[in-house]
C-alpha positions in Angstrom: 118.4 46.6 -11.1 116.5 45.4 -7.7 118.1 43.0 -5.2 115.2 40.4 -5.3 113.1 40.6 -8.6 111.8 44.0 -8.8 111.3 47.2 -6.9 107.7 46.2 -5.8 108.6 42.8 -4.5 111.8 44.3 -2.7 109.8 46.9 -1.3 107.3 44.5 0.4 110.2 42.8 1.1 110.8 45.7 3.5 107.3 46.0 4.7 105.5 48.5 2.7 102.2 47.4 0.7 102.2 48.4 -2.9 99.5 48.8 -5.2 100.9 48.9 -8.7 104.1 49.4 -10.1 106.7 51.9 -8.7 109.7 53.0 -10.8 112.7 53.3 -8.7 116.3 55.0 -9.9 119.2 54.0 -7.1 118.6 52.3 -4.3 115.6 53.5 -1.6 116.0 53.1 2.1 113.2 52.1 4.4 113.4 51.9 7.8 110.8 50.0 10.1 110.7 50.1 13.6 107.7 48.5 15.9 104.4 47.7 13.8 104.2 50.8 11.0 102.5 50.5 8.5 103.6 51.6 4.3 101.8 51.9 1.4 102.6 53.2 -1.8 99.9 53.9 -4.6 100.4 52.5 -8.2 102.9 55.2 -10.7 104.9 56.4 -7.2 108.7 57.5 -8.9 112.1 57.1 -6.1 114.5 58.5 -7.5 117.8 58.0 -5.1 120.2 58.5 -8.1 122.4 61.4 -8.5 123.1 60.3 -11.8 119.2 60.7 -12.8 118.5 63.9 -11.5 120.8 67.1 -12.2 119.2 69.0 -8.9 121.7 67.6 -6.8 120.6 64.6 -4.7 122.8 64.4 -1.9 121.1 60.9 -0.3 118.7 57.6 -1.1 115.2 58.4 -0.3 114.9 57.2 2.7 111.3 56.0 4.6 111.3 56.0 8.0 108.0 54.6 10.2 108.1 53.8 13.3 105.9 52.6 16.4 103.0 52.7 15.1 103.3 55.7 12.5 101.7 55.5 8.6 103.0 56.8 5.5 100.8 56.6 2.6 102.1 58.1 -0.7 99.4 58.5 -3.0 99.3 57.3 -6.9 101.7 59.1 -9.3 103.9 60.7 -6.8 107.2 61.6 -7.6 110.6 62.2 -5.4 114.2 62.6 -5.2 116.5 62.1 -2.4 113.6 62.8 0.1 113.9 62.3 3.5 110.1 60.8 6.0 110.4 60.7 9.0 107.1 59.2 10.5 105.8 58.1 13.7 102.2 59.4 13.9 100.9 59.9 10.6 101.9 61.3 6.7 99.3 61.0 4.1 100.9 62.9 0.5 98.0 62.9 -2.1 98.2 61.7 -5.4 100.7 63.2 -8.2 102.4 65.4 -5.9 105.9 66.4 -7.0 108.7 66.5 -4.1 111.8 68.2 -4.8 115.4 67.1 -4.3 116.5 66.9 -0.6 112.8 67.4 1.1 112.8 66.7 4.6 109.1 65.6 6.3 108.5 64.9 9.5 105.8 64.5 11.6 107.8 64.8 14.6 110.3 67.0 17.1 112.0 63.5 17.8 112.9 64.9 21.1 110.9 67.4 23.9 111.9 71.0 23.8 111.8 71.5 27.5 115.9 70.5 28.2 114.9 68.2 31.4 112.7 66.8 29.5 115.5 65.0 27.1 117.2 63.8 29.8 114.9 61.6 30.7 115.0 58.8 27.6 111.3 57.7 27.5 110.0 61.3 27.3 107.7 61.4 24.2 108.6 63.6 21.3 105.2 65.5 20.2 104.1 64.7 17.2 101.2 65.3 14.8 100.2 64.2 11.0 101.1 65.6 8.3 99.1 65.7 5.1 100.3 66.7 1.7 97.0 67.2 -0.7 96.7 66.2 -4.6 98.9 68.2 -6.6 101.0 69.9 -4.7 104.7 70.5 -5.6 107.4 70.5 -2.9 110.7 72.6 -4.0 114.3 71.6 -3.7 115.5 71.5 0.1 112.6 72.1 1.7 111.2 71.2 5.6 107.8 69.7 5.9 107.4 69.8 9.9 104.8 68.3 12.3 101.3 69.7 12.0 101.4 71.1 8.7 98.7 70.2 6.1 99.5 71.6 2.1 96.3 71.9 0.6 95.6 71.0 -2.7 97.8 72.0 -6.2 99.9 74.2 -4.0 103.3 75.3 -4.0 106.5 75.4 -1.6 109.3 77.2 -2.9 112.3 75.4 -3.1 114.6 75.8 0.6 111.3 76.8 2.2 110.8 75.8 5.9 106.8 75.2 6.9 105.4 75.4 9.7 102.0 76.0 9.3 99.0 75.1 6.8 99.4 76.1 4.1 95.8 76.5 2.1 95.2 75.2 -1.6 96.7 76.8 -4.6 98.9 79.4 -3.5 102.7 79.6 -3.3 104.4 79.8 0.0 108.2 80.6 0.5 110.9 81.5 3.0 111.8 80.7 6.3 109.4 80.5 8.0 107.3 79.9 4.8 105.0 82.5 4.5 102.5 83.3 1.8 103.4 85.0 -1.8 100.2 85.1 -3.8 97.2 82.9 -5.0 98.0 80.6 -8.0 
């Protein structure tokens, strides 16, 4: 059951605009930081419940945003246990599928360069991330900065991207590379 009427009215609660109804198993986390913005398309599926899903989720889907960062989930979208990370931009089209235990992030959260993360106000880099129509995300995979999934495409489950991957093909492995045309 929600804590405060139902899942859409908790989830503005916690900052995010919503456009319909969202069905929520468990309990979601969002975490807002500085003046992100949220908003979640009408038919979007959380599913935070280990109980619901016999893949294995191993956390709550959790939203991050911060700064100025925003995550748009688009209509009929579906996860499990996923982890988003944003402070620049995410956009994932509508009825894409993400697996159990997905990791995005549009961000390194720290520099590379060593000095660099020594000093605290040293900006991350960071750069959007776009997730097309249709696209299915498998168990356990990394969605990092940069990358855009084109349309009705699919990332094989523990897969780690780190470049575009174009629309309906299958990509896999670590670093995800491309298996054939779908």
């Amino acid at each position: 059951t929600p804590p405060i009427g139902s899942w859409e009215s908790w989830l503005r609660f916690n900052g995010a605009e919503v456009r319909g109804t969202v069905n929520v198993y468990g309990k979601p986390r969002i975490i807002r930081w500085g003046n992100p913005t949220i908003i979640i398309e009408d038919g979007v599926t959380f599913d935070s419940d280990p109980m619901h899903n016999d893949a294995g989720i191993i956390h709550p889907c959790t939203l991050s945003v911060t700064g100025n960062g925003r995550l748009y989930i688009g209509e009929g979208s579906g996860m499990s246990g996923v982890q988003i990370c944003c402070t620049k931009s995410i956009t994932i089209g509508k009825k894409v599928w993400v697996g159990v235990n997905v990791t995005i992030y549009d961000t390194d959260f720290h520099p590379i360069d060593p000095y660099e993360r020594l000093i605290s106000d040293s900006p991350a880099k960071s750069a959007d991330v776009i997730i097309d129509d249709y696209a299915w995300i498998g168990a356990n995979a990394m969605i990092l900065k940069g990358v855009h999934i084109g349309r009705g495409s699919v990332i094989a489950a523990g897969s780690i991207v780190t470049k575009d991957v174009p629309e309906f093909t299958i990509f896999g492995g670590n670093p995800a590379k491309f298996i054939r045309k779908i």
